[in-house]
N, C-alpha and C positions, 0 to 999 in steps of 0.2 A: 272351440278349440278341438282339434283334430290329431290324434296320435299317430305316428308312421310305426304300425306294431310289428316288435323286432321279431318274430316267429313268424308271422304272416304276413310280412310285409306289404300288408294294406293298411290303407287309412281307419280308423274306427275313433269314436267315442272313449274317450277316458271311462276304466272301469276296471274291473278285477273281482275276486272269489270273495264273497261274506266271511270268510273264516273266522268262522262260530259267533262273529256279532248278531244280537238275535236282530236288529233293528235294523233293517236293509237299506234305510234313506241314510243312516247314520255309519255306515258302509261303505257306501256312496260317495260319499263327500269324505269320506280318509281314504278310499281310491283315488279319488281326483285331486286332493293332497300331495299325495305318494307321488301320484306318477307326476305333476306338474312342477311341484316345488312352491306353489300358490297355498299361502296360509288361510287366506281372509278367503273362503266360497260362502255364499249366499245361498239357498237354497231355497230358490222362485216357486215350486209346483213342489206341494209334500208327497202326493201319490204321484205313482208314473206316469211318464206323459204316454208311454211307448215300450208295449212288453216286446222280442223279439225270441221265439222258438227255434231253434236249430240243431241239426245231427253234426255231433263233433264223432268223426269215424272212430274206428279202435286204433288203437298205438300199442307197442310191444309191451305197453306195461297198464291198459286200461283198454276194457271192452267199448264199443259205439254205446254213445249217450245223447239223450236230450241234454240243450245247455239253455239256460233261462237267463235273456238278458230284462232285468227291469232296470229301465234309464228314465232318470231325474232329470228337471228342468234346472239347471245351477248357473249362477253368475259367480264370477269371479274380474277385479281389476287386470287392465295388463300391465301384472307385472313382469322383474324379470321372471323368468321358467326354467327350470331345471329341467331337464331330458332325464329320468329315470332309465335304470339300466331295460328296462321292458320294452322301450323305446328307440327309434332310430332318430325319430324327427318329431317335436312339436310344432304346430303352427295354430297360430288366430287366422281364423276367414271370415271373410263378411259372407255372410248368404249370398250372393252372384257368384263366387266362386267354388263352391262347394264341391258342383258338377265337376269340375276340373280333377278332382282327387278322387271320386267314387263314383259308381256305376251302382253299387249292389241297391238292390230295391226295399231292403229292410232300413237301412245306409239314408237313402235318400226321403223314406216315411217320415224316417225318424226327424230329420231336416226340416219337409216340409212341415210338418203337427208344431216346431219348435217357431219357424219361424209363423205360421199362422198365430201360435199364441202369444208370441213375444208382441207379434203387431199391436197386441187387441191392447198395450199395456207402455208398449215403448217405441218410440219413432225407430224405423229400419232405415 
């Protein structure tokens, strides 16, 4: 599943800020909660599959930072989805279409590492 994020309107990864939870896989998955509306996540890979480093610039009310994404391998049913206000668009894609929504290269790692591991475990 793939979030259309309402600030940056690119495609990304369900996720958001640990806010003060010490245990970041358990962060993880009430991010992908929150933003989804999906109760039931499974939580495939306990460590990350895929750290992602980036400079989020300054803004008028926060200097330029490092932002640390660690993303989890998580299953969830499809069910119905709620669009969270952080969002414009959810959608389900199969891996062939992924390409279609993203270009970025951290974006597309993270894709290819998920579906290599999914293969090793679940028909694609």
């Amino acid at each position: 599943m793939l979030t259309q994020h309402r600030k940056l309107n690119r495609w990304l990864q369900l996720g958001g800020h640990v806010d003060g939870e010490s245990d970041v896989l358990v962060s993880s998955v009430r991010e992908a909660q929150e933003e989804s509306g999906i109760d039931e996540i499974e939580v495939l890979l306990a460590s990350p599959i895929d750290i992602d480093i980036h400079e989020i610039p300054a803004r008028k009310d926060e200097p330029a930072h490092c932002h640390y994404d660690l993303r989890f391998l998580l299953m969830a049913k499809h069910e119905n989805i709620q669009i969270s206000e952080e969002s414009i668009d959810l959608r389900w894609l199969p891996f062939s279409e992924i390409g279609d929504f993203i270009d970025e290269l951290s974006m597309l790692r993270l894709h290819a590492k998920s579906q290599a591991w999914l293969s090793q475990y679940y028909p694609i």
